[in-house]
C-alpha positions as CSV (number, residue, x, y, z in Angstrom):
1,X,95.0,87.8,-8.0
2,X,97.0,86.4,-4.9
3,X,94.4,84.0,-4.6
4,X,94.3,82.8,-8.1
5,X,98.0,81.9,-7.8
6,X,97.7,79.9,-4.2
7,X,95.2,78.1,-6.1
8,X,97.3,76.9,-8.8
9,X,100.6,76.4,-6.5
10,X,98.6,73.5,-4.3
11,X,97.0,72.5,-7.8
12,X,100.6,71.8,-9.2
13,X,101.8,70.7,-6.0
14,X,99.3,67.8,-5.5
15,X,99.6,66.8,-9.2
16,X,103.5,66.6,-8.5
17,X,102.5,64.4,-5.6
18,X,100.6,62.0,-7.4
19,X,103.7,61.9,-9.9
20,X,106.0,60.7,-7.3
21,X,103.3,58.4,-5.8
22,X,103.0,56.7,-8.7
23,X,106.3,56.4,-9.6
24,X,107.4,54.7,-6.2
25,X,104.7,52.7,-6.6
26,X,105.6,50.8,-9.8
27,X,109.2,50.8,-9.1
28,X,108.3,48.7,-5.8
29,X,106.1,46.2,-8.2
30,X,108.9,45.6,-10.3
31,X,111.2,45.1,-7.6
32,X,108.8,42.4,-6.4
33,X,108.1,40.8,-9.5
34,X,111.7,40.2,-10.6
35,X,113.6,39.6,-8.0
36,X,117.5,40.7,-8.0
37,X,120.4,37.8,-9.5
38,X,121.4,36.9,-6.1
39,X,117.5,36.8,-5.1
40,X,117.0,33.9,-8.1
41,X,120.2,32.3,-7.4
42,X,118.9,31.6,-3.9
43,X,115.5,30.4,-4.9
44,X,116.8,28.1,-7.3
45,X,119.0,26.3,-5.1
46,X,116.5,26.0,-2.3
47,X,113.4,25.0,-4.5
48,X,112.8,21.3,-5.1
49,X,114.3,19.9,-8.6
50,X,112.5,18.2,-11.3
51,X,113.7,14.1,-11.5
52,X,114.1,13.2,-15.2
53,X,111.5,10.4,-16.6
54,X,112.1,6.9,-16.8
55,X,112.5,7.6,-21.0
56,X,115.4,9.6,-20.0
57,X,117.7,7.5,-17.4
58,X,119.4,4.9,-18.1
59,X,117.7,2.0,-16.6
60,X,119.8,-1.1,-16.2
61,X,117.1,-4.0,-16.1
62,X,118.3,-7.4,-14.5
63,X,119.7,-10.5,-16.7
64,X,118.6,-13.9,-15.8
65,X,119.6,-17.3,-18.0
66,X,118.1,-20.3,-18.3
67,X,119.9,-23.3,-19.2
68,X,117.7,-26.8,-20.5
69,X,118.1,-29.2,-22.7
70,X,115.4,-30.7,-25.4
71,X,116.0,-34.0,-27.1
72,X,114.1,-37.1,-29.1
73,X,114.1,-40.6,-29.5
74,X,113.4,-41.7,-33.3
75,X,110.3,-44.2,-34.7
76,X,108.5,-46.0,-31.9
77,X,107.6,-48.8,-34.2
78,X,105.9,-52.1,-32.8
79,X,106.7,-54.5,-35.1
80,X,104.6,-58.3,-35.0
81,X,107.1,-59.8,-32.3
82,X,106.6,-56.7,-29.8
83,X,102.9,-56.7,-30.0
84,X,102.7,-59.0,-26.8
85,X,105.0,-58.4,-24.1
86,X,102.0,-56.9,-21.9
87,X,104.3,-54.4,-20.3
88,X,107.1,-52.8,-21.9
89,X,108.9,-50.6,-19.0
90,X,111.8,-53.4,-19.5
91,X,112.6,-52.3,-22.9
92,X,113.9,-49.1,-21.7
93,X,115.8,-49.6,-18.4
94,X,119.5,-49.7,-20.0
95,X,118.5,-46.2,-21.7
96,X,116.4,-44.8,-18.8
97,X,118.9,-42.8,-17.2
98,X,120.0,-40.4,-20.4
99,X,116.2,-40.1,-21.8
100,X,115.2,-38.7,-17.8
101,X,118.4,-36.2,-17.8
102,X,116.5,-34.3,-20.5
103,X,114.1,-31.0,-18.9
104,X,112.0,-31.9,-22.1
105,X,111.9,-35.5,-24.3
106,X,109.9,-35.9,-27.5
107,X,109.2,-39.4,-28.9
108,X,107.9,-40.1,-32.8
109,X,105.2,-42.6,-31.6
110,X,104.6,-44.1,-35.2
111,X,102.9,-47.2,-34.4
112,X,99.9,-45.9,-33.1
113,X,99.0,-47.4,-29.6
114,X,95.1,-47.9,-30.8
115,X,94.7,-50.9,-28.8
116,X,93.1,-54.6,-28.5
117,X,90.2,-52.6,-29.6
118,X,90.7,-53.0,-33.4
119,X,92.8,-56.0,-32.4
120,X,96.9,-55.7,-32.7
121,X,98.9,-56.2,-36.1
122,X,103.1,-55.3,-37.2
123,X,103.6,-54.3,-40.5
124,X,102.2,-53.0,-43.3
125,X,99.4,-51.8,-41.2
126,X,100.3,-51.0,-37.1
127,X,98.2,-51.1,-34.7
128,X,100.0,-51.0,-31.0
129,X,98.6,-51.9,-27.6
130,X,98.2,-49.3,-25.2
131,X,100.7,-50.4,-23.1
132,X,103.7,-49.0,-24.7
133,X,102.3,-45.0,-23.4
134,X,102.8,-45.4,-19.6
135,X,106.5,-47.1,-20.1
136,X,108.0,-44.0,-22.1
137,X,106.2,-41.5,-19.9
138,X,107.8,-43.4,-17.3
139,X,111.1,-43.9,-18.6
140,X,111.3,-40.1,-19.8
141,X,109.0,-39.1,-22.4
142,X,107.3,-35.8,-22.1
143,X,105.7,-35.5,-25.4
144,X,104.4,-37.4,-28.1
145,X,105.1,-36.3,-32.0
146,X,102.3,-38.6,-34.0
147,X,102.1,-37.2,-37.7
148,X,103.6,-40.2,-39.8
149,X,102.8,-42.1,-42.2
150,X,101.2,-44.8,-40.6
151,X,98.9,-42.3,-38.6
152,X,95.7,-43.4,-40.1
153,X,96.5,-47.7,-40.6
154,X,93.4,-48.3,-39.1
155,X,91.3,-45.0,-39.7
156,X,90.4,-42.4,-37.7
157,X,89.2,-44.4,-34.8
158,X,92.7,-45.5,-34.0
159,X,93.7,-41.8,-33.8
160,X,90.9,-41.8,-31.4
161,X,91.6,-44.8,-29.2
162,X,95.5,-43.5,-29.2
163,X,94.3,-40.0,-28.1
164,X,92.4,-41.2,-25.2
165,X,95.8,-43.1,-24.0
166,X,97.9,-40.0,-23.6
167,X,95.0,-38.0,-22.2
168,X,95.0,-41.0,-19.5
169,X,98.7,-40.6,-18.9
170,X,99.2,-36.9,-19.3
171,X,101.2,-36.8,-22.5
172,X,100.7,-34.3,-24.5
173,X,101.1,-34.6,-28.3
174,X,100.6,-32.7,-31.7
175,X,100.6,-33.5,-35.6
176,X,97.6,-35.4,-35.5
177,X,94.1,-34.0,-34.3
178,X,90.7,-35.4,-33.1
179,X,88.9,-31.9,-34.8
180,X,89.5,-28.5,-35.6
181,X,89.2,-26.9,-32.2
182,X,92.2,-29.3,-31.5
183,X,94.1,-28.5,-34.7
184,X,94.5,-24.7,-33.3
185,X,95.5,-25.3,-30.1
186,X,99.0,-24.5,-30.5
187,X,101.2,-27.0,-28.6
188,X,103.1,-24.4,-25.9
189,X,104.9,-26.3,-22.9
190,X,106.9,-24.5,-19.9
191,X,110.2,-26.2,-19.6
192,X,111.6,-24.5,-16.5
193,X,111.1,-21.3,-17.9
194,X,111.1,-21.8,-21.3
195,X,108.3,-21.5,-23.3
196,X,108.6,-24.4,-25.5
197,X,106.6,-24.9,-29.1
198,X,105.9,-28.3,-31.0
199,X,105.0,-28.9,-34.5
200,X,104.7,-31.8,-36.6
201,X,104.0,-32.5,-40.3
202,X,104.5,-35.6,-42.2
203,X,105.4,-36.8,-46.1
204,X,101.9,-38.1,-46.2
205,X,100.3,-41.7,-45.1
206,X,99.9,-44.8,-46.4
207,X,96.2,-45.2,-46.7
208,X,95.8,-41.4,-47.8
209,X,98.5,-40.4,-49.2
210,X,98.6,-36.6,-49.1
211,X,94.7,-36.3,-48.9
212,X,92.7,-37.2,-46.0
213,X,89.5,-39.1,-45.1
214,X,86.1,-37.1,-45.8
215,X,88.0,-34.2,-46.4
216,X,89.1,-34.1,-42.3
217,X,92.2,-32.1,-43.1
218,X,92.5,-31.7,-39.1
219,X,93.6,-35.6,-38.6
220,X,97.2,-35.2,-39.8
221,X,99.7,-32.4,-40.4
222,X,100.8,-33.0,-44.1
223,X,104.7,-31.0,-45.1
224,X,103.0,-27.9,-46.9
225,X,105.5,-25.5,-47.3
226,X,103.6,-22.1,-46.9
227,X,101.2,-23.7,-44.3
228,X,104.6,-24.3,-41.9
229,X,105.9,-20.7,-42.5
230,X,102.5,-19.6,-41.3
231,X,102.5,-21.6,-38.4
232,X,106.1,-21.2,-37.5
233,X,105.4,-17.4,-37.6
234,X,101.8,-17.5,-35.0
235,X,104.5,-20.3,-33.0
236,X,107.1,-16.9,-32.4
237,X,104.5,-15.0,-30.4
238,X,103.8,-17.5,-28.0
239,X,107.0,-19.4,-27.1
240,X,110.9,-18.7,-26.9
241,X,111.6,-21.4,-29.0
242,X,110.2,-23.9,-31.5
243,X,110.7,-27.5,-32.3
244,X,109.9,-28.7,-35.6
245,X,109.2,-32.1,-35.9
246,X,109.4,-33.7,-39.5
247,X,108.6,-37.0,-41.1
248,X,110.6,-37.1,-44.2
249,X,113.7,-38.1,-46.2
250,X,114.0,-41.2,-48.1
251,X,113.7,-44.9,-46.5
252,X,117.4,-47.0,-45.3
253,X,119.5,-44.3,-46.7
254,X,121.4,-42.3,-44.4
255,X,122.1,-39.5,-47.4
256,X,120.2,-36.6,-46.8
257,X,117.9,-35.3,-50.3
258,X,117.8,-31.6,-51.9
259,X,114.1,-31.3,-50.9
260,X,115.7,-31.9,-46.8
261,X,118.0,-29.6,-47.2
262,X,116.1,-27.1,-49.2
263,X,113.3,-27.3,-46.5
264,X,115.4,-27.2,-43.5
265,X,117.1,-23.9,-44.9
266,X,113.4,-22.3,-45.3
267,X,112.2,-23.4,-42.3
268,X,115.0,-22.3,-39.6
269,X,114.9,-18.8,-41.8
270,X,111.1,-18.8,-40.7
271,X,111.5,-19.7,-37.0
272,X,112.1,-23.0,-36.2
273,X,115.3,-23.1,-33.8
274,X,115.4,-27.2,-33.8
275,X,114.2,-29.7,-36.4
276,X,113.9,-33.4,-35.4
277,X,113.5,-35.6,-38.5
278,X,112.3,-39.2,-38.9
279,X,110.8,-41.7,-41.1
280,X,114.1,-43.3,-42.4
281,X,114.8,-45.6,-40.1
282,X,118.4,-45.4,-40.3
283,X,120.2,-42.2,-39.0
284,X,121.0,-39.5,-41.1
285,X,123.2,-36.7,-40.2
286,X,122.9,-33.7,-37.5
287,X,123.9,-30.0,-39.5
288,X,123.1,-26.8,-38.5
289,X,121.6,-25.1,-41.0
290,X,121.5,-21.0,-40.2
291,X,122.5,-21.4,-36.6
292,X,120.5,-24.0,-36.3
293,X,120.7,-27.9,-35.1
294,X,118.5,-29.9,-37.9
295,X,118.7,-33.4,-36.5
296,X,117.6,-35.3,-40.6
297,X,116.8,-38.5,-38.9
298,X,117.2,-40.2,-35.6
299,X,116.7,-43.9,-37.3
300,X,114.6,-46.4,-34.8
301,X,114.8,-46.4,-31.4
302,X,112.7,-49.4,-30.7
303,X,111.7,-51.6,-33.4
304,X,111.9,-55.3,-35.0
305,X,113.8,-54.6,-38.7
306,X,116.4,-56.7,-38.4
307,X,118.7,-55.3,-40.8
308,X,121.8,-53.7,-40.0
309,X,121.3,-49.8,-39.3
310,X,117.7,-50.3,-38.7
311,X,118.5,-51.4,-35.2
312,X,120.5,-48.5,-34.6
313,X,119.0,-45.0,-33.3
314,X,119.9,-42.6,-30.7
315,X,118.7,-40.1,-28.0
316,X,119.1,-36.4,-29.9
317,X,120.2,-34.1,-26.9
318,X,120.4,-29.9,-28.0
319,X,121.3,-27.6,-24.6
320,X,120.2,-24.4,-24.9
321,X,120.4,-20.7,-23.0
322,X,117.2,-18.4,-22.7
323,X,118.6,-14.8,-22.0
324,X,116.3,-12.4,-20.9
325,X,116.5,-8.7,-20.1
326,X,113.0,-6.9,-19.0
327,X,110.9,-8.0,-22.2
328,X,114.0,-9.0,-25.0
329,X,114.4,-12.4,-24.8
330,X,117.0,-14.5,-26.9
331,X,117.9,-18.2,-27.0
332,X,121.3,-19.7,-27.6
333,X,122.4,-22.7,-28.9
334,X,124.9,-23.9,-26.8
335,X,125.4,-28.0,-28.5
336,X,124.0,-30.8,-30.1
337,X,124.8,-34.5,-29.6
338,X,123.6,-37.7,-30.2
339,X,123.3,-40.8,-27.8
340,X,123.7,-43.7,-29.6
341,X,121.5,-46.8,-29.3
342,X,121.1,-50.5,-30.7
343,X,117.9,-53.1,-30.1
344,X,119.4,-56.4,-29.0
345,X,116.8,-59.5,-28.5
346,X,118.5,-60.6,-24.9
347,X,115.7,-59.6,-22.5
348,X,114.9,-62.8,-21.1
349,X,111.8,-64.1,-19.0
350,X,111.3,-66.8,-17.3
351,X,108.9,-69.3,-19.2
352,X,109.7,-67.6,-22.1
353,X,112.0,-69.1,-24.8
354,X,112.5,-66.7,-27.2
355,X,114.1,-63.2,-25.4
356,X,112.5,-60.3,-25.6
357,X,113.8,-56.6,-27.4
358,X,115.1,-54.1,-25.8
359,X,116.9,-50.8,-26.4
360,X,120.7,-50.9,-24.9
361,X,123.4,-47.7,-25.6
362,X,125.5,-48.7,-28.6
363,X,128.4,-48.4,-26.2
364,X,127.8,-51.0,-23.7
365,X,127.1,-53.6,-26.9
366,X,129.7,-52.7,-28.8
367,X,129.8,-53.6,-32.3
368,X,126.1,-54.6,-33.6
369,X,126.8,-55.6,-38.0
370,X,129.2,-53.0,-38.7
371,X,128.1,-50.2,-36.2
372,X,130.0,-48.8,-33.3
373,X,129.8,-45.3,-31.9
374,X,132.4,-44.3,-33.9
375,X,130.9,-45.4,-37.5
376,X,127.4,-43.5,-35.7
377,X,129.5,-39.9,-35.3
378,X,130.7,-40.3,-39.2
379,X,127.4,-40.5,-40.2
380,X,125.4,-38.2,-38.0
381,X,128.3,-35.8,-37.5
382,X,128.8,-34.9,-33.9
383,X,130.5,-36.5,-30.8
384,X,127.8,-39.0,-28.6
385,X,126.9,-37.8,-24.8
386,X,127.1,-40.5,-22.0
């Protein structure tokens, strides 16, 4: 009996044992496994902190600014007694110095430069010599704005022949196409910078009308409302701004019409952040139409009408500001101007009797039938830049 209860004392005291055993041992575990306030607090100021994402800070990216200017010279428009001069770089000395202070110059070329090829001729049906493309390149022209009415005089080979002339010179042009491939090729220029579109539509021509010949709906850009829209809006994803060139309005009236107006309001809505009109041949006035300068006409620049406001044009001149921030860009328009201009036949030669035209600032002439620089800022409606 003695035994039986030394038995069963060691029994209960090793199961006891165990007890405690066990105990200690998961109080240590916990003790490792959460370690006391003071334990965190140290561990969280000695471990390494977690930097925010780029999403969450406030990243200030760097502004730059670009300022340029863009401007155009109205109707380049060889009339019979220009045909012949064999070099025209003269014609644009007095003027030379305000069309090269422009980053980026567009000429309406309107008499196309097809050459002796097809043999030369003045009005009704123009047909240029080539010689009149290296003297504005020269003298400050960096692009060539062709859709007009007088684009197809002499068919689609004179489109051809002119083509071939700028490629020689390096000017690039639009509104009138050798093919389709050449059509979508959207006109995109770098100005400093500045990613610079170009289109250009006309009225219609001459010989065509608003059709075209065999159905080549490539050779000239006629005004189709929709189809500009559409292009304006494929022009906003590759260049900071776009310069609409437009051959339009009605002939020796410097009063603008409702369909002008009405189309200038659409086609600023759409995209276009300058419009240079032509076709007139008189100026018409400069308005900006939803923030933007629409230039209706620039008259002639260099031509033979003889008739008082035909002779007078001008060098358009808009400055603008590119701000850009990472990938935002915006432009602003900072002013808009015109230079005014006359043709005067005093250019003189020797051997030649009769002088030869020439384009002259209005300022230095002074009064030419009726128009000085001040009767030119009534009409177009902005101050003149020197």
């Amino acid at each position: 009996m003695k035994r039986y209860y030394a038995i069963s004392a060691v029994i209960t005291l090793f199961a006891v044992s165990l007890t405690l055993l066990f105990s200690y041992l998961a109080w240590k575990e916990q003790n490792i496994a959460a370690p006391t306030k003071t334990e965190a607090s140290i561990a969280s100021e000695t471990s390494p902190i977690d930097l925010p994402s780029k999403e969450q800070e406030n990243i200030t990216e760097e502004k730059s600014e670009t300022t340029i200017t863009i401007g155009m010279i109205g109707d380049v428009l060889l009339h019979e007694p220009m045909l012949y001069y064999g070099d025209y770089h003269f014609a644009f000395n007095d003027v030379k110095k305000q069309m090269q202070d422009m980053d980026f110059l567009l000429a309406n070329i309107e008499s196309l430069p097809g050459g002796q090829e097809l043999g030369l001729s003045g009005y009704p049906k123009f047909n240029s010599p080539s010689a009149i493309v290296p003297a504005l390149v020269n003298s400050g022209v960096h692009f060539a704005s062709i859709a007009n009415n007088h684009v197809l005089d002499h068919g689609e080979r004179q489109l051809q022949n002119t083509i071939a002339t700028f490629n020689e010179y390096d000017l690039p042009y639009t509104g009138a196409f050798l093919s389709e491939e050449d059509l979508a090729n959207m006109r995109v220029v770098d100005v400093e910078g500045v990613k610079v579109g170009v289109l250009a539509y006309t009225y219609g021509t001459n010989i065509y009308k608003q059709s075209h010949p065999d159905g080549k709906k490539y050779l000239v850009n006629i005004i189709e409302e929709d189809r500009i829209v559409r292009d304006l809006e494929k022009m906003k994803d590759l260049a900071d701004v776009t310069v609409l060139s437009l051959h339009w309005g009605t002939e020796y009236s410097h009063e603008t019409t409702e369909l002008q107006r009405r189309l200038s309001e659409r086609f600023t809505e759409a995209g276009a952040d300058i419009i240079f009109g032509h076709h007139t041949h008189v100026l018409q006035p400069m308005q900006f139409v939803n923030d933007q300068p629409v230039f209706y006409s620039l008259g002639n620049f260099y031509s033979a009408q003889p008739w008082a406001g035909t002779n007078i044009g001008g060098i358009a001149r808009v400055s603008l500001t590119k701000i850009q921030q990472g990938d935002d860009v915006t432009i602003q328009i900072n002013d808009a101007h015109l230079h005014p201009t006359t043709v005067t036949q005093d250019a003189q030669f020797p051997n030649e009797k009769k002088a030869r035209l020439r384009v002259r600032s209005l300022a230095d002439v002074g009064n030419v039938l009726g128009y000085t620089v001040d009767k030119v800022e009534e009409i177009v409606g902005t101050t003149s830049w020197e």
